[in-house]
N, C-alpha and C positions, 0 to 999 in steps of 0.2 A: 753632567750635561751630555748627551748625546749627540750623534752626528747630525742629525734634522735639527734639533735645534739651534747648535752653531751656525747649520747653514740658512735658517731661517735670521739670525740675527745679521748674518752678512750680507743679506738681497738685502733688510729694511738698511742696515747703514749703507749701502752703495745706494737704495733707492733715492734716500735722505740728500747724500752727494751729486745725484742727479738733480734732482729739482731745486737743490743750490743752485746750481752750474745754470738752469734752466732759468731759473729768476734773477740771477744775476746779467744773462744776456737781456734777460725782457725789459729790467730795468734799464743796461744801459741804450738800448734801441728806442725806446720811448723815448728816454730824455736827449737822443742824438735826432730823433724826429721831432721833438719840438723847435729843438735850437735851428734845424734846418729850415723850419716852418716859417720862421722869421729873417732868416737867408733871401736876401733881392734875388729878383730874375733877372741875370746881366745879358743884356742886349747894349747893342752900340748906343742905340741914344742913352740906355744908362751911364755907360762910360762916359762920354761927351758930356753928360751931364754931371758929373764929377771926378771934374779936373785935379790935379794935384800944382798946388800952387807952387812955384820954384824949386819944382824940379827938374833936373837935367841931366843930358844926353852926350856923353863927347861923341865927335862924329868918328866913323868908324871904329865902333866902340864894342867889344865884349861885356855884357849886360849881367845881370844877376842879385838876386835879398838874399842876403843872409839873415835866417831866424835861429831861436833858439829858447831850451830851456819851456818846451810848449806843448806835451802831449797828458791833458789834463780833462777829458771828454768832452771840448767846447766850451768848460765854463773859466771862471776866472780872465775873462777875456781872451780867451783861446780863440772863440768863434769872431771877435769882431776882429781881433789882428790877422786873422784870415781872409775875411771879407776885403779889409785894406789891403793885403797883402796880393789879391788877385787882383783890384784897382791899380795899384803901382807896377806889376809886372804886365799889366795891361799898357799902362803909360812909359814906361822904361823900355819896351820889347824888351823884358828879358828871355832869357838864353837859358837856365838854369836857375836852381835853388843850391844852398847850403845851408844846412842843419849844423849847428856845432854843438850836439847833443842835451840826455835829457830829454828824449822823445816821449816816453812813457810814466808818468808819473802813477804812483812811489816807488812799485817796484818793477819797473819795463814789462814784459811780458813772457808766458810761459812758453808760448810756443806760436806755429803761425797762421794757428786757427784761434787763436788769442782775442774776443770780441774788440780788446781795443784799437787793435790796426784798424777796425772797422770807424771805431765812436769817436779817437781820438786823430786818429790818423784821414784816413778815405773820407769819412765823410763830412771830416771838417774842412777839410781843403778840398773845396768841393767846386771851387768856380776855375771857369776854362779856362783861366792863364796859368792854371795850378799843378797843370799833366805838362809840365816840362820837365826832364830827367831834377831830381833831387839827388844830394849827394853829401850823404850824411855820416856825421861822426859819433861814437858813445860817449854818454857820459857816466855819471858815476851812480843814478838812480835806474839807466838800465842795467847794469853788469849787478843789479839785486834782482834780475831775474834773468830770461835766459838772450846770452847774447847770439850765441848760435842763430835762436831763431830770428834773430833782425837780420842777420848774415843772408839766411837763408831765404828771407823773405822778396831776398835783389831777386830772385827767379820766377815770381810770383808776380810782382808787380812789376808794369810795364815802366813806371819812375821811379822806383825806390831803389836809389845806387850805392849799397853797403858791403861791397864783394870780399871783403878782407878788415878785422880789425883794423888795419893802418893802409893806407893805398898813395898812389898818386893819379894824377889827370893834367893832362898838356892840352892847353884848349891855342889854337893860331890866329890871332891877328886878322883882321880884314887888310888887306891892301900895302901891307907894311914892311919894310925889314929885310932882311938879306934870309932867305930861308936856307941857303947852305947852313948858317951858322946856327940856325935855332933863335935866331933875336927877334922872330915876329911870334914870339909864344909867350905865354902863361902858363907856370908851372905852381898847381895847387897842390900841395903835398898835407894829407889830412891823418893826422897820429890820432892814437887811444892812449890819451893822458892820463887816465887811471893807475897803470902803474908806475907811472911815476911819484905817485904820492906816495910817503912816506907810511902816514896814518895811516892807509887803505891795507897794508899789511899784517895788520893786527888785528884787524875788525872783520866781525865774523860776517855784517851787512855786505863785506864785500869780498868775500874767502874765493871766487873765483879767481881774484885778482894775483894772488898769490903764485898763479902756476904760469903767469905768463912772465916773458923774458925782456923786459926792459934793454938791455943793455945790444941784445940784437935786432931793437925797434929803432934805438937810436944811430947803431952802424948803417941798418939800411939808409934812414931818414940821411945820414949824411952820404950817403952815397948818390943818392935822388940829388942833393941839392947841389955835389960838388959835380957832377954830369951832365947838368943843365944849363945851357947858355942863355935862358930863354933873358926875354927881356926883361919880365916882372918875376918872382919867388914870393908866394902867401904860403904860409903855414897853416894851419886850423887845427885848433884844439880843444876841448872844452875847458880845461881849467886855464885860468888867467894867471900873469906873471907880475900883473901889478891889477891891482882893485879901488877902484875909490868907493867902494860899495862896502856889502857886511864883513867882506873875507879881509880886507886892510889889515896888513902885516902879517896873513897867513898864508901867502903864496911859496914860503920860501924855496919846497920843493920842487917845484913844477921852475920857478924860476935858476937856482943853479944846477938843473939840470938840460934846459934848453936856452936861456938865456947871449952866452958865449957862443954856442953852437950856430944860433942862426944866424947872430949878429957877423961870425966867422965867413960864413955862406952868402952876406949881404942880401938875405933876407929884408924884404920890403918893409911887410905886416906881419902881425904877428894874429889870426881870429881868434877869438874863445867865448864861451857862454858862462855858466856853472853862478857868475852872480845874474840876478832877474832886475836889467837895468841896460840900457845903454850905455856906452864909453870911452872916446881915446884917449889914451894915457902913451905919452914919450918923457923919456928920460932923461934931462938934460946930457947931452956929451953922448949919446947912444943912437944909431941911425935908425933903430927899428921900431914901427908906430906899432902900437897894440891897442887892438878896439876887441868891445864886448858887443856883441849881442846875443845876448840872455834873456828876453822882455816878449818872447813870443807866450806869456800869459801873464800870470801874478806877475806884480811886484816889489821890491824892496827898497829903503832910503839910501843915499847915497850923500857924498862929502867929498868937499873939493879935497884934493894933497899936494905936493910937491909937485907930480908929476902930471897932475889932471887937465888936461885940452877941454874934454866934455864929457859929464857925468849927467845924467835924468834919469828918474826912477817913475818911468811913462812905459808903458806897454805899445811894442811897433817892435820892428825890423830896420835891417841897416840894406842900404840898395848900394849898389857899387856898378861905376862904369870906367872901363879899362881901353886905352889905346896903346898905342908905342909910345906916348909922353905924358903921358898924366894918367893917376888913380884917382878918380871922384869918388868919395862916400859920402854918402847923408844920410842919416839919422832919420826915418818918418814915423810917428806915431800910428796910435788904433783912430785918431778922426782924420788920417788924412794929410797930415803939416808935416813939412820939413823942419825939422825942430834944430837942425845942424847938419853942417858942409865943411868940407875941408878939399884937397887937393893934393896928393904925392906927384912928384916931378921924378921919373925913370932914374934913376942910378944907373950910374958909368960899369957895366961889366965886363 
């Protein structure tokens, strides 16, 4: 084989790899223009014109959904818990999003010209109440591809807030609290529970996992929480420490690794995604509530346990409003309904 020929056989394979790459966008831009095609025109009287039934607002309140578990090109009901999801933060005023990862389905993305930030991301969360800062965690189907570029992509987008695998954010109170002290705040402290899984160590799905340092995610993570006076302490993480969903009795890792730790720090709540279902599950004899939301697309059955408050395997979002005395969560599905409420009362700090 000669030199021209080699080189003739490497344009056709590179040419072959382009018009892959090329039909691959085309496909997913078509079918992210259909799904938009059927996307409402939100105008005020749409909104007015659907209301969310019993939902509520504590008054001078810190707002925000937490979704999760939902970057899958609009379908599998991606597109329609969007659509709600921009109705409810319409009705909420919310303030923010949270992601408890899982963004990119199978394998996150390569880089941050990646079409799916586009199909899965932008332009499914496409209605106005949507361009509030996000502020998102990994999970365990992006670190199969590149996490860097999610990292990277906090510089690009105007709401996409991923600045560090693990971070924290102190959001202040309206009207509240002694601000010497720090007690008119919320202290959201957002880890990458990945490695702490045990299993992820071994498996080559997840060999990035391997190089990062656990043990100095958790020094900081307790340094953030033992530093903090604020008045509330949420965790977020993708994986769950209890499941009434398909992972039941496989959390073990995730939980005697964080468990003690937050319970130590009087940690409120405990977020996580990784099952596709809503959740809160408490302990008996343990102060700290843990809720799932996972159900920002498909989802999976679920089963009452021991520990289960509220388990549904309905696709939606969990809304939360926060003052200096009470944590509101509720539960709202993809039509709309409050399917579940609960209440936290501020702990003595």
């Amino acid at each position: 084989m000669n030199i021209f020929t080699r080189f003739n056989q490497q344009t056709r394979l590179r040419f072959a790899q382009l018009v892959t790459q090329i039909s691959l966008l085309a496909c997913s831009l078509l079918i992210n223009n259909l799904v938009l095609a059927t996307t409402p025109i939100r105008t005020e009287a749409w909104y007015q014109q659907n209301t969310i039934a019993n939902l509520q607002q504590l008054d001078d309140s810190i707002n925000f959904v937490v979704i999760g578990d939902w970057g899958r090109n609009g379908h599998y009901q991606q597109q329609a818990v969007a659509n709600q999801m921009d109705n409810l933060m319409y009705w909420l005023d919310g303030d923010f999003i949270i992601s408890t990862g899982d963004n990119f389905y199978p394998n996150g993305i390569s880089s941050v010209n990646d079409p799916y930030l586009q199909t899965s991301f932008e332009q499914v969360y496409s209605g106005p109440n949507l361009f509030e800062p996000w502020y998102l965690t990994l999970g365990n189907h992006d670190y199969r591809g590149s996490v860097l570029a999610q990292i990277a992509y906090t510089k690009i987008s105007q709401r996409w807030n991923l600045p560090e695998r693990y971070y924290s954010k102190t959001f202040k109170l309206e009207n509240q609290g002694d601000i010497a002290s720090n007690n008119n705040q919320i202290l959201i402290v957002f880890l990458d529970t990945s490695p702490f899984e045990a299993d992820y160590q071994t498996n080559d799905k997840y060999i990035s996992v391997r190089s990062q340092n656990a043990e100095e995610q958790l020094n900081w993570m307790e340094q953030q929480l033992s530093s903090s006076h604020a008045k509330w302490k949420l965790v977020v993480g993708h994986h769950p420490m209890y499941s009434s969903g398909k992972r039941f009795g496989k959390t073990e890792s995730i939980r005697q690794t964080l468990e003690d730790r937050l319970e130590a720090h009087q940690v409120d709540a405990y977020i996580a995604g990784h099952e596709h279902d809503l959740q809160h599950n408490k302990v008996k004899g343990k102060q700290l509530h843990h809720f799932i939301s996972g159900a920002g697309a498909t989802t999976r059955p679920v089963k009452n346990r021991s520990f289960t408050r509220f388990a549904k395997a309905e696709s939606g979002v969990m809304a939360v409003s926060v003052n200096s005395q009470k944590l509101l969560v509720q539960m709202v599905n993809a039509q709309g309904q409050v399917i579940y409420k609960t209440e936290l009362t501020a702990q003595n700090k």
